[in-house]
C-alpha positions as CSV (number, residue, x, y, z in Angstrom):
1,X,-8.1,-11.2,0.0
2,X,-5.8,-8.5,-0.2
3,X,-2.4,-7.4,-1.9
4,X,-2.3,-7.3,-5.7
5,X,-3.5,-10.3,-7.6
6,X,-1.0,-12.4,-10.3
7,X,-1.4,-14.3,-12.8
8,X,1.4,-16.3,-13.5
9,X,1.7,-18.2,-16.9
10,X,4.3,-20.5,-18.1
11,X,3.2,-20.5,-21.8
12,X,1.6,-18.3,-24.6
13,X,-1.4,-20.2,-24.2
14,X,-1.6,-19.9,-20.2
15,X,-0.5,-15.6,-21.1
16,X,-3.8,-15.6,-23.3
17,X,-6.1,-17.0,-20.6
18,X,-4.4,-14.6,-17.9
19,X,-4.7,-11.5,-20.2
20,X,-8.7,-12.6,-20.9
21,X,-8.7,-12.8,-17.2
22,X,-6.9,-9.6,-16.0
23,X,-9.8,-7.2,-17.2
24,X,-12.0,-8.7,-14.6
25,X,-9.8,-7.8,-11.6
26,X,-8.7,-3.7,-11.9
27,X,-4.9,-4.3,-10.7
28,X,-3.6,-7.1,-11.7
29,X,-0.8,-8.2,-13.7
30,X,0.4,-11.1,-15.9
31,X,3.5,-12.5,-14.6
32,X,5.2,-14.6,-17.6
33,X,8.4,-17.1,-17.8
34,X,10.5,-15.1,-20.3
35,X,11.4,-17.8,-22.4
36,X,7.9,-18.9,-23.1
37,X,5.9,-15.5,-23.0
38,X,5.5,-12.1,-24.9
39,X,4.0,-9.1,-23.7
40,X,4.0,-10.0,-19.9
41,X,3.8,-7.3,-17.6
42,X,6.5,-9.1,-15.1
43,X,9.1,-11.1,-16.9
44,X,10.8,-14.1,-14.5
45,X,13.7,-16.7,-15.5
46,X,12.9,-18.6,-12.1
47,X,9.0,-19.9,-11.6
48,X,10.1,-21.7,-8.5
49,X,12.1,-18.7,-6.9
50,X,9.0,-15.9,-8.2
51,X,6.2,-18.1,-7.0
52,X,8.0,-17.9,-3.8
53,X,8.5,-14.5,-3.9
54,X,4.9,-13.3,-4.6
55,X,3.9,-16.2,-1.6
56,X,6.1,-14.6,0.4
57,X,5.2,-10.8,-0.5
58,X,1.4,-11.6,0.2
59,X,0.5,-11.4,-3.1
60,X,-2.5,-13.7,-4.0
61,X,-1.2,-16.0,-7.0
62,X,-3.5,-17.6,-9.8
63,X,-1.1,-20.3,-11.1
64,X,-1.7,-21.2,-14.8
65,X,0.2,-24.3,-14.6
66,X,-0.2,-27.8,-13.5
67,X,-1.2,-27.5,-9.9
68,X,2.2,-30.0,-9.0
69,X,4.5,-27.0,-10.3
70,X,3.1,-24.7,-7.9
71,X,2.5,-27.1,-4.8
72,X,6.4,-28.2,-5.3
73,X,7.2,-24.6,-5.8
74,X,5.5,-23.5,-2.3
75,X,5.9,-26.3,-0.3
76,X,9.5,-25.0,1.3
77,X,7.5,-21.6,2.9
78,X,4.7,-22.8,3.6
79,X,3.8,-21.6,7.8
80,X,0.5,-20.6,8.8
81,X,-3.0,-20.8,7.0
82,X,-4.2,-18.1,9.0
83,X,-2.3,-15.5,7.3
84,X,-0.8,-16.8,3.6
85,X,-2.6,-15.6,0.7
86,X,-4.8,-17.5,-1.3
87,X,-3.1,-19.3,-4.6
88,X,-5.5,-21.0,-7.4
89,X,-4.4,-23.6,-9.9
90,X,-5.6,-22.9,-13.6
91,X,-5.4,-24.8,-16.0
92,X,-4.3,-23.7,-19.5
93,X,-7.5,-24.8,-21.2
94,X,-9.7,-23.2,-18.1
95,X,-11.9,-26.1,-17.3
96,X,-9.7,-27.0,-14.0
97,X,-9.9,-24.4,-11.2
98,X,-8.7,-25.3,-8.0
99,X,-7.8,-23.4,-4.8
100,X,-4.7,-24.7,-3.5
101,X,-4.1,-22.7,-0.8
102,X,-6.3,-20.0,1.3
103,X,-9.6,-21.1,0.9
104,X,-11.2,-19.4,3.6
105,X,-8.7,-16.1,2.8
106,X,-10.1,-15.2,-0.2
107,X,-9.2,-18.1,-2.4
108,X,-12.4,-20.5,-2.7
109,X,-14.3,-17.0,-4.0
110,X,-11.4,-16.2,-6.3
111,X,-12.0,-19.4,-7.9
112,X,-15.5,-19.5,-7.8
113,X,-15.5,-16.1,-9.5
114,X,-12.3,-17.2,-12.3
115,X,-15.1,-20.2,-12.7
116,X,-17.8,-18.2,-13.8
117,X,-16.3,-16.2,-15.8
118,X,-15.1,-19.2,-17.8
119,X,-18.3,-21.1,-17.5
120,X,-16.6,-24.3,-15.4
121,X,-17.3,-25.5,-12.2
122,X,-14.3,-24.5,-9.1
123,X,-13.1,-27.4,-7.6
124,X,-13.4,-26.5,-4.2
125,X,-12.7,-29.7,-2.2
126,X,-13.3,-28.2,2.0
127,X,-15.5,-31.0,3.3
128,X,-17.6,-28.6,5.9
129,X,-18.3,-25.9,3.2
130,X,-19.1,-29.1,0.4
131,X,-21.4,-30.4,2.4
132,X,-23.2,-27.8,4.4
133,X,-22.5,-24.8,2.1
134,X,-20.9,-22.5,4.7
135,X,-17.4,-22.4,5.6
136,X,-17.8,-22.6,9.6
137,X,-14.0,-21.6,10.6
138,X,-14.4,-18.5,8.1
139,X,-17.4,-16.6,8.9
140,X,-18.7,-13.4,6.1
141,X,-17.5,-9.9,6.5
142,X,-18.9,-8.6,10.1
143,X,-18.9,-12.1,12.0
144,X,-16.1,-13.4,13.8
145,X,-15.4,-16.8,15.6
146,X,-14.6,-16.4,19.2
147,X,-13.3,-20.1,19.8
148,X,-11.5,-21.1,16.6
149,X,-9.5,-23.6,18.8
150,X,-12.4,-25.4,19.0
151,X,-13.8,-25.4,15.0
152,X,-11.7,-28.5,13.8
153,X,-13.6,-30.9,17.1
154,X,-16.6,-29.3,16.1
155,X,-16.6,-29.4,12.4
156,X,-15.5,-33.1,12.5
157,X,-18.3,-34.0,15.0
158,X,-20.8,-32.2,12.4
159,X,-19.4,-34.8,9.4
160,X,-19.8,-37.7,11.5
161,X,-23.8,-37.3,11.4
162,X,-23.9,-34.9,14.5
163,X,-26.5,-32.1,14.8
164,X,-26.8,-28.4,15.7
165,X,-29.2,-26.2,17.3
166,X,-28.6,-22.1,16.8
167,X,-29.0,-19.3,18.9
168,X,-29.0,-15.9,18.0
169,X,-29.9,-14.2,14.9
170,X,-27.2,-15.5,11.9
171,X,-29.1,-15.5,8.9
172,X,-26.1,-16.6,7.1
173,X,-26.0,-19.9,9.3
174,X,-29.6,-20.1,9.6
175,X,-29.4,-20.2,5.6
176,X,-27.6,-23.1,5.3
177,X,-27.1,-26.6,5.4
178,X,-26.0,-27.3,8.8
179,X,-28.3,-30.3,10.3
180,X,-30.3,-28.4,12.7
181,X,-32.3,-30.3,15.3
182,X,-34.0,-28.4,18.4
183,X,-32.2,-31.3,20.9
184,X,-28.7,-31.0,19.1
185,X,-26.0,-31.5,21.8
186,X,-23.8,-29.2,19.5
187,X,-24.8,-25.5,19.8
188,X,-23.9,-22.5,17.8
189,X,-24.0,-19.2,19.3
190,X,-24.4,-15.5,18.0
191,X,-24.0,-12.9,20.3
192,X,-22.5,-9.3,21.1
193,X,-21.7,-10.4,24.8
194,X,-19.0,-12.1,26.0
195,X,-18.7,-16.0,25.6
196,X,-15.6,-18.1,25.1
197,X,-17.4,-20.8,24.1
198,X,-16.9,-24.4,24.5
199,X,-16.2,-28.1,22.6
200,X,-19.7,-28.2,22.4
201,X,-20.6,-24.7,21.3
202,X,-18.4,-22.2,18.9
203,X,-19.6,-18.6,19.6
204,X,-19.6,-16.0,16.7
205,X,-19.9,-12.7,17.3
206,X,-21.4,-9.9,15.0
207,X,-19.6,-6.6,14.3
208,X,-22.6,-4.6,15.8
209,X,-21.1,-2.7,18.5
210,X,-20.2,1.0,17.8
211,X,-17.8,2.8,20.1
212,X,-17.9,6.7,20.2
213,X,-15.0,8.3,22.0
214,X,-13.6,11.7,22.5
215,X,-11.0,13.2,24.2
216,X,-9.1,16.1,25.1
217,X,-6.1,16.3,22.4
218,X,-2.5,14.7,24.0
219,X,-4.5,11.9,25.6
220,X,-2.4,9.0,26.5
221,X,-3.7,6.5,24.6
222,X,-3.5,4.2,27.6
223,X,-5.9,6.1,29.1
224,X,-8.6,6.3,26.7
225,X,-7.6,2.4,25.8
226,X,-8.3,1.6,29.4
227,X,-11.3,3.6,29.9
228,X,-13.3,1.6,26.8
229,X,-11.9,-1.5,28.1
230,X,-13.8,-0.6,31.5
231,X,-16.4,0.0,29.6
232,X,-16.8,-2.8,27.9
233,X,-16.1,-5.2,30.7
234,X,-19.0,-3.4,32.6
235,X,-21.6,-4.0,30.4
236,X,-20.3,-7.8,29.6
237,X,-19.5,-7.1,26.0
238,X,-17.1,-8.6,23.7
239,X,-14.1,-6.7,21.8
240,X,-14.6,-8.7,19.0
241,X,-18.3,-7.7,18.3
242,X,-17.1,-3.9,17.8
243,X,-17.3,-2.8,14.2
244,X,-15.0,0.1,14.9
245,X,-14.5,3.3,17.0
246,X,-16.4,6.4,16.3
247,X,-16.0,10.0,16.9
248,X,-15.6,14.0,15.4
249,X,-13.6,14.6,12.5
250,X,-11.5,17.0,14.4
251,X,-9.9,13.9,16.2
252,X,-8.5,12.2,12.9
253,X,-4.8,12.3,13.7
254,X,-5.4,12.0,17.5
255,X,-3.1,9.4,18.5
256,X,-5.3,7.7,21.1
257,X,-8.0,7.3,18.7
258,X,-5.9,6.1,16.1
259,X,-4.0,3.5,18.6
260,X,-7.5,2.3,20.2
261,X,-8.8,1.2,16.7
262,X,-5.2,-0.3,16.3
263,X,-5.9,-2.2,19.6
264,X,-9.0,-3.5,18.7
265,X,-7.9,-4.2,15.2
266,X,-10.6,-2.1,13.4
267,X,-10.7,1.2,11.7
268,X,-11.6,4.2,13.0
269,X,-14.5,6.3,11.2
270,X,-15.3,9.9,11.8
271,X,-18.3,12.4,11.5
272,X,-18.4,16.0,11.2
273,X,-20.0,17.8,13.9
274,X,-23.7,18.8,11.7
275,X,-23.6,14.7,11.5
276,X,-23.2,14.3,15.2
277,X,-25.7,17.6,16.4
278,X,-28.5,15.3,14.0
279,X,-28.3,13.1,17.1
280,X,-28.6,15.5,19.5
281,X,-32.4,13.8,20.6
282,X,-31.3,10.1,21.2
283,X,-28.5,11.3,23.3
284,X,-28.4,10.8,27.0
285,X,-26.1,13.6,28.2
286,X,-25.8,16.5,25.6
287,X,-24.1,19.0,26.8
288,X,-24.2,22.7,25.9
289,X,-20.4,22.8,26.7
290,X,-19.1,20.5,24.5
291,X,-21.5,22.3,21.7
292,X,-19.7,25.5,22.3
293,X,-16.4,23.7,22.2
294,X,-17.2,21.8,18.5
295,X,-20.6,22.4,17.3
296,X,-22.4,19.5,18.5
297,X,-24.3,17.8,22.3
298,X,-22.0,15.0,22.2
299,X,-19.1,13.4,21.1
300,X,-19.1,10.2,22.1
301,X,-22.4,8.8,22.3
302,X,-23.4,10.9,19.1
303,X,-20.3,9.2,17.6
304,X,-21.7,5.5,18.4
305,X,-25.0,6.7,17.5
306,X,-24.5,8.2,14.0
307,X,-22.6,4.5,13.2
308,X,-25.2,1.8,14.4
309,X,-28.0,3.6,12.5
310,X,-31.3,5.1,12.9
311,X,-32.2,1.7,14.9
312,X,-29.0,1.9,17.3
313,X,-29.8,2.1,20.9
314,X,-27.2,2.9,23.4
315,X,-25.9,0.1,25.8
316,X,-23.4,2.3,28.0
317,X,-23.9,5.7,28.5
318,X,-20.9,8.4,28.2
319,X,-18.3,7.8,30.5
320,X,-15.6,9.9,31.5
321,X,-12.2,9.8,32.6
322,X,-9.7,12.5,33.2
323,X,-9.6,13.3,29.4
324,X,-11.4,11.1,27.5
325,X,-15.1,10.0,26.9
326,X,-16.7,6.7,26.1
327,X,-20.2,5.4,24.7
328,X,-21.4,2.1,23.3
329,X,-24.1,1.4,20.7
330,X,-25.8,-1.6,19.3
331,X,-26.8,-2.0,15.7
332,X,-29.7,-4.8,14.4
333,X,-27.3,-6.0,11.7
334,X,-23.5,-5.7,11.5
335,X,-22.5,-2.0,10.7
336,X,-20.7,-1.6,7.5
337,X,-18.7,1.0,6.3
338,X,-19.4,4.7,7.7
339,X,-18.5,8.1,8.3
340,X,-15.0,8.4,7.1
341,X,-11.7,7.1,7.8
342,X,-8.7,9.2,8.2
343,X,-7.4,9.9,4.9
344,X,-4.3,9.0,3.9
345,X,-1.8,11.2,1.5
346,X,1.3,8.3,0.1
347,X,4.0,10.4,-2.2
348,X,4.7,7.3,-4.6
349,X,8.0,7.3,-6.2
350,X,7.7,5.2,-9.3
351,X,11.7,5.0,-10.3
352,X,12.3,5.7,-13.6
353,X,9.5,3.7,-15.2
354,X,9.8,0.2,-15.3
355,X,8.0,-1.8,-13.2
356,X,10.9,-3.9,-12.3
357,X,11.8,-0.7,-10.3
358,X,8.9,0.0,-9.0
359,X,9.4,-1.1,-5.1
360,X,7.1,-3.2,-3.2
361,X,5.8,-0.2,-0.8
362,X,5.1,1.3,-3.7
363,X,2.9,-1.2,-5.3
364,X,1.2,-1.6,-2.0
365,X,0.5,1.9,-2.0
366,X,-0.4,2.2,-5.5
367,X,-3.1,-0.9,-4.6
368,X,-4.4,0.5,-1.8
369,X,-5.2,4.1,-3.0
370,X,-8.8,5.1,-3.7
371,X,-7.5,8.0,-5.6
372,X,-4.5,8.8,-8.0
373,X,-3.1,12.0,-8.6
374,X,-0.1,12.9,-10.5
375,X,1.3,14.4,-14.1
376,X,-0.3,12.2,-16.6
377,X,2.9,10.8,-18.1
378,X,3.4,9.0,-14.8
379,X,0.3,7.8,-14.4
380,X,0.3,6.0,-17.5
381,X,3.3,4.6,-16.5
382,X,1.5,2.4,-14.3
383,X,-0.8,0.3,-16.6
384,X,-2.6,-2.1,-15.2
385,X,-1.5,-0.9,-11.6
386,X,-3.8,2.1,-11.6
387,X,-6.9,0.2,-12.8
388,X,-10.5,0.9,-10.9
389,X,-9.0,3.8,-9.4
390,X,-10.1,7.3,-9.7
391,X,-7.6,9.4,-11.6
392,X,-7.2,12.9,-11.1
393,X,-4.4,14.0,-14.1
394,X,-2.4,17.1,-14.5
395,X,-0.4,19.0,-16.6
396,X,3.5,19.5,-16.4
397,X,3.9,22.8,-14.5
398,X,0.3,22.3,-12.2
399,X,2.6,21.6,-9.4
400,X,0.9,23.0,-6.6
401,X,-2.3,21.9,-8.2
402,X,-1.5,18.8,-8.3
403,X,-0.3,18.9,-4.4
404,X,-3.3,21.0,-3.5
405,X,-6.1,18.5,-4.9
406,X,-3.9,15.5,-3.0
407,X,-4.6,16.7,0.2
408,X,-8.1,17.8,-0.2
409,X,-8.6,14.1,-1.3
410,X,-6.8,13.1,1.4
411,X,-8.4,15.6,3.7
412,X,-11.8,14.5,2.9
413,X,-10.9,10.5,4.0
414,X,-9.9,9.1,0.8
415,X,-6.5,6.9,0.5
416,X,-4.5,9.4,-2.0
417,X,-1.0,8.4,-3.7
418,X,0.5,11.0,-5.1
419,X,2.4,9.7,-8.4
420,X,6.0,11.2,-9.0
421,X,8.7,9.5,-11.3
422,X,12.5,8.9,-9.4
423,X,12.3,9.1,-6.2
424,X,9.4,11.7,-4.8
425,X,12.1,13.8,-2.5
426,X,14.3,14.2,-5.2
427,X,13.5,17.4,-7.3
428,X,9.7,16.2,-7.3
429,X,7.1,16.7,-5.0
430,X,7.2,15.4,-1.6
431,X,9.2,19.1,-0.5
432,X,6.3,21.0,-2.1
433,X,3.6,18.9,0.2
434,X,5.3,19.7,3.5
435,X,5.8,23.5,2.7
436,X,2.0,23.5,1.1
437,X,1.1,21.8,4.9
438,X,3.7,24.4,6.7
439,X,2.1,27.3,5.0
440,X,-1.1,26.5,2.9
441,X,-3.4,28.0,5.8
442,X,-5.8,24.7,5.8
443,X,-5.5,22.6,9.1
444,X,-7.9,19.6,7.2
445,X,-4.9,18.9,5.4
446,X,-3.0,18.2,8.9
447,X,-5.3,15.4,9.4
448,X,-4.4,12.4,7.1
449,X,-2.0,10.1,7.8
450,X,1.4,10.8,5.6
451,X,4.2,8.8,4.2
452,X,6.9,9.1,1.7
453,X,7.7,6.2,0.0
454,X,11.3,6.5,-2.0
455,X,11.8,5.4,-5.6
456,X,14.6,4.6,-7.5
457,X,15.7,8.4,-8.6
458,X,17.2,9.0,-12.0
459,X,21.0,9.4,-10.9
460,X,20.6,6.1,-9.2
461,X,19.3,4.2,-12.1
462,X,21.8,6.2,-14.6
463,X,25.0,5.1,-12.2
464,X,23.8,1.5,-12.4
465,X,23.3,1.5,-16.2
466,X,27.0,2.7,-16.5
467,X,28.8,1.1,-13.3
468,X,29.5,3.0,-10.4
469,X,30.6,6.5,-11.0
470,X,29.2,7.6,-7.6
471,X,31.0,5.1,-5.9
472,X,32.6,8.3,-4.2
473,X,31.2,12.0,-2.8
474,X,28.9,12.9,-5.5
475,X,26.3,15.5,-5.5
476,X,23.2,16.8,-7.6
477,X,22.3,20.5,-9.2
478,X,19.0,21.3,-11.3
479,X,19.9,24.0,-14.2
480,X,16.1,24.9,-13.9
481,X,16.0,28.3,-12.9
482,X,12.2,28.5,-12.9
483,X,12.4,28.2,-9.1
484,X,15.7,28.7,-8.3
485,X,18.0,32.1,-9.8
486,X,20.4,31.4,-11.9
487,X,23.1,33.0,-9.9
488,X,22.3,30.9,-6.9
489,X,22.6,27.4,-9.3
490,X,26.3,29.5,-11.2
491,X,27.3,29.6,-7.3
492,X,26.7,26.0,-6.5
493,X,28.4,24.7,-9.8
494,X,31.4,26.3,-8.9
495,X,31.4,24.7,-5.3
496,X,30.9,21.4,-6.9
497,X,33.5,21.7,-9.4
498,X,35.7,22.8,-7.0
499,X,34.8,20.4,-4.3
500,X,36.0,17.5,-7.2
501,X,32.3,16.3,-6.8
502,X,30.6,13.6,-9.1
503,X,28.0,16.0,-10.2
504,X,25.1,14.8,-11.5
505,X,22.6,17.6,-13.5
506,X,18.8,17.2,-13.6
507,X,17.0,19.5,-15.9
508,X,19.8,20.1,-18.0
509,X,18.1,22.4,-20.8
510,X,14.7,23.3,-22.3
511,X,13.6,24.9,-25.7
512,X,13.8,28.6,-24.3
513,X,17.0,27.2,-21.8
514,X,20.2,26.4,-23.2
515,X,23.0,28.6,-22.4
516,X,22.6,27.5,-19.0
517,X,24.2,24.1,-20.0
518,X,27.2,25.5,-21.8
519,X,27.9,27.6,-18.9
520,X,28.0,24.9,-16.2
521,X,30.2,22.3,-18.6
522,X,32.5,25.3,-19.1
523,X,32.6,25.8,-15.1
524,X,33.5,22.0,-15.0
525,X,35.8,21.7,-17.6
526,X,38.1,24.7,-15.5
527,X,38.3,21.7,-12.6
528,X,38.6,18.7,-15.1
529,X,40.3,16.7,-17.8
530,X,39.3,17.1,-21.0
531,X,38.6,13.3,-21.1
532,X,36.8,13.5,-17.4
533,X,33.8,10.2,-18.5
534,X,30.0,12.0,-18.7
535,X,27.1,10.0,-18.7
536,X,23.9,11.1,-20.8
537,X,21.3,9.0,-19.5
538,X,17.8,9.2,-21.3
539,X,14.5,7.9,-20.8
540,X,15.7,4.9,-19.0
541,X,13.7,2.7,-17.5
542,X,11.1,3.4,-20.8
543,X,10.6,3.2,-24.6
544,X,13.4,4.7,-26.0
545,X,16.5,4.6,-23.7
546,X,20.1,5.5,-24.3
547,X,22.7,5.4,-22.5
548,X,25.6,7.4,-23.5
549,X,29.2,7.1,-22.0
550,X,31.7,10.5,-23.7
551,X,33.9,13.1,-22.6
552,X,33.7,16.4,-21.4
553,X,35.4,17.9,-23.6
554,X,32.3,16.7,-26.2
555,X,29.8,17.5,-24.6
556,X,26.7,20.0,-26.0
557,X,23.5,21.3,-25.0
558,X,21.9,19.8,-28.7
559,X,22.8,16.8,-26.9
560,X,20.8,16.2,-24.0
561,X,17.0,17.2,-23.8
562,X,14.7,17.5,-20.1
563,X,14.1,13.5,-20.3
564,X,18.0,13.2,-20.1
565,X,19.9,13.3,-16.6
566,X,23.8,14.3,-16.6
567,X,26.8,12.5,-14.8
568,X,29.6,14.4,-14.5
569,X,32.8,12.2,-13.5
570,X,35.3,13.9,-10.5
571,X,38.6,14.0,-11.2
572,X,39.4,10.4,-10.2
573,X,36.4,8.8,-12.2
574,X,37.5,6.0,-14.5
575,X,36.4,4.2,-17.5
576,X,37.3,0.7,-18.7
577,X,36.5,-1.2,-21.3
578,X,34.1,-3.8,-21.6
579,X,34.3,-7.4,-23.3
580,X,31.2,-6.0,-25.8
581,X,33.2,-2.8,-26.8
582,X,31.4,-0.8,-24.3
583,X,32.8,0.6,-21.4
584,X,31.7,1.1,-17.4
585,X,32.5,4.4,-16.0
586,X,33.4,3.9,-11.7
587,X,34.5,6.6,-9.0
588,X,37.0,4.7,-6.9
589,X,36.2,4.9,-3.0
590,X,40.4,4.4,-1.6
591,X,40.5,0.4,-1.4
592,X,43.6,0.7,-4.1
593,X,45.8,3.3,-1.7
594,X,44.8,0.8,1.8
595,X,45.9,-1.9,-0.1
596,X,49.0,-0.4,-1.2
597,X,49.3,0.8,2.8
598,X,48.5,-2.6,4.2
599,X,51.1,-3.9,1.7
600,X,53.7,-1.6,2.4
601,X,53.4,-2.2,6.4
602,X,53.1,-5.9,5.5
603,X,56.8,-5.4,3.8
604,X,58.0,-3.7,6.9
């Protein structure tokens, strides 16, 4: 099962449940009809339309509703079972617990484990797993079915009376139910070798292959592809027993390694070199060259080694091409998690604080973090969101802390989100990371895989509270001068001004900075009306927020504080009023002097 798991209730009573629930499963939320429900931590007017959208979104669902509602509600996007997420029925009082949808994905355990916890009994209504106690087309972690065109024939053959024999070591079929007789005409295979099986036979094949490459750094990734591929063929073994592709941590962020494990669909784990010289007996070819070159005998058959264990015996040799190497290992049992992965370093832009806000990549990144690091405010300001994860919290002003400790997390494998509010590019601290990774002097941190994921930044979320006053050329100035000399900020004020920008000011004063304020409103007010609309947006998005729409002419520094961001209108910024006394504040783009052009050469 994967994305974030929601609990949807269309009553108080259903909210209770959920929110007895949610402790049990770090990450989730309660989802609640907003007519009905308090203290949700997603609001919806719509069940149909957000059922759909979580569906949709892969989000796993746990419906506390009457299991019609959500089966009407779903029906219309309903494609392929293969790749939906799992959605439960719950009933208010807890005794009903069905999975509706995505059985084998995750939602038969989610129910078995929602039943436990209540102290009912899951509902779970698949005829094969009922009867025999295994779930035949949806095999545990580190088994996969090589035929599952043939499971549906096979399964319904097994109802009907039919019997099994098993070859191959599967303890978790062997375990089971399944009517095994030694002169079944149905078969069931385990193996690491290739089989494509048959009406009479599914094949299932055990994550127990470890591939250990290396290669030279620029490889085409069709080369090394095609080289384990040769590989592979040679020694008659199938793609989907590998349990991943294995080599030096040097190779991280090598392209060819990272699109080979894409290729295969698996993940690809590294070692450091004192892990791979450990090896240095069992392997075939070490090589006192390549232990020059990166401290160990071998690359790629220490790499397959190290991953199938102290029990792993190698089934092909290294093999070389131009620039790559290649060597396969076979583990007893299938080989779990190893080594380390990549690392991964996502700069999380949280929008100004509400969840609503909050964008789906976001979440996604937020849910798939290992580690969060951020300014404590913002961290809290994802609740539930940041549940079972580690937290690493820091002050205000431990910026390059902060950025430091992201990518030595990062650096060291872990998935890392770095937590900013807005929009991370946007005063905040996605520019910091890249000039930390330009000049920090640490090449680790050039390993992990790096994304910048936008937020909703406080100008934006200020100009929608109030309208559209940067309908038009707009720009945005920080008054901080803790990085940036005041004279440099004075110069780019002026320009603005000047320029008839929309500006909008971030950090417009502090307790020891205030005369900086009065200075750019005075530069402003030498290009502007006295009644030029200003916007004095504050905490929004959180507890507490204003929204104030005045004049230039009244503006002062005892009004505005850090948490407040500043909208200066241009000279042809507007206000109107609004039916509830208020008013929105718009920066006109031209449409009213084309349509008076299109008009006049209409008249003509």
């Amino acid at each position: 099962m994967t994305g974030r798991l929601a609990f949807v209730a269309l009553t108080s009573r259903g909210a209770d449940l959920a929110r007895r629930l949610v402790s049990e499963f770090p990450g989730t939320e309660v989802h609640g009809l907003a007519t009905r429900v308090d203290r949700a931590d997603v609001t919806f007017t719509d069940t149909a339309t957000h059922l759909r959208d979580l569906f949709t979104a892969g989000r796993p669902i746990v419906a506390i509703c009457a299991a019609g509602i959500a089966v009407r509600a779903l029906a219309p996007v309903l494609t392929d079972k293969t790749t939906e997420p799992p959605v439960v029925a719950l009933s208010e009082d807890g005794r009903a617990v069905v999975p509706l949808l995505g059985g084998h994905r995750g939602g038969d355990a989610l129910a078995r484990r929602i039943a436990d916890l209540l102290g009912t009994q899951a509902a779970i209504t698949g005829a094969g797993e009922s009867r025999f106690g295994v779930a035949l087309d949806d095999p545990p972690a580190g088994w996969r079915l090589a035929n599952p065109q043939n499971y549906k024939n096979f399964a319904a053959r097994l109802l009907a009376g039919a019997t099994v024999r098993l070859e191959g070591s599967a303890p978790w079929l062997a375990e089971s139910a399944l009517p095994f007789a030694n002169d079944a005409t149905l078969k069931i295979t385990a193996t690491e070798c290739t089989d494509s099986g048959s009406a009479d036979e599914l094949i299932y094949h055990p994550a127990v292959l470890a591939v250990g490459v290396g290669c030279e750094r620029g490889t085409d990734p069709a080369e090394l592809g095609a080289l384990v591929q040769e590989t592979l063929a040679e020694a008659g073994l199938a793609t989907a027993a590998i349990a991943g592709i294995y080599s030096l941590d040097l190779k991280a962020d090598e392209p060819a390694v990272q699109a080979l494990a894409a290729e295969f669909g698996v993940s690809a784990r590294f070692f450091d070199a004192a892990r791979l010289e450990a090896e240095t007996p069992r392997l075939a070819n070490p090589s006192d060259a390549v232990f020059r070159e990166v401290g160990c005998h071998g690359v790629a058959e220490g790499a397959a080694l190290a991953a199938a264990g102290p029990e792993a015996r190698l089934l092909a040799a290294k093999r070389k091409s131009a620039r790559a190497t290649c060597a396969i290992a076979i583990a007893p049992v299938p080989i779990g998690t190893v080594g380390r992965g990549r690392g991964s370093l996502a700069l999380v832009g949280l929008g100004p604080g509400d969840p609503a806000w909050r964008t789906p990549e976001a979440e996604v990144a937020v849910a798939r973090a290992s580690d969060l690091v951020g300014y404590g405010l913002y961290l809290d300001l994802l609740g539930r969101a940041a549940a079972g994860k580690t937290m690493h919290a820091y002050a205000l002003g431990e910026e390059e802390v902060r950025v430091r400790a992201a990518l030595d997390l990062a650096a060291e494998g872990r998935d890392v989100a770095l937590v900013c509010s807005g929009d991370p590019g946007i005063y905040a601290m996605a520019a910091l990371v890249f000039e930390m990774l330009e000049h920090g002097g640490c090449a680790e941190w050039r390993r992990p895989e790096i994304a910048v994921l936008p937020g909703i930044s406080a100008l934006q979320a200020a100009a929608a509270r109030a309208g559209a006053p940067l309908g038009h050329d707009f720009c945005a100035i920080s008054l901080s001068d803790l990085l940036t000399p005041w004279p440099v900020i004075e110069r780019r004020l002026r320009a603005a001004a000047e320029g008839d920008f929309v500006v909008a000011l971030y950090n417009p004063v502090s307790r020891q900075r205030r005369r900086q304020f009065e200075i750019a409103m005075e530069i402003l007010r030498g290009h502007r009306t006295a009644s030029t609309p200003v916007i004095l947006a504050r905490n929004l998005g959180r507890e507490g927020e204003t929204l104030r729409i005045t004049d230039l002419d009244d503006i002062a520094a005892a009004q505005v504080d850090m948490l407040t961001v500043v909208l200066v209108g241009s000279s042809q910024t507007r206000r109107m009023a609004r039916g509830d006394g208020g008013a929105w504040v718009y920066t006109p783009r031209g449409y009213a002097a084309k349509r008076a052009t299109n008009a006049g050469e209409a008249a003509e």
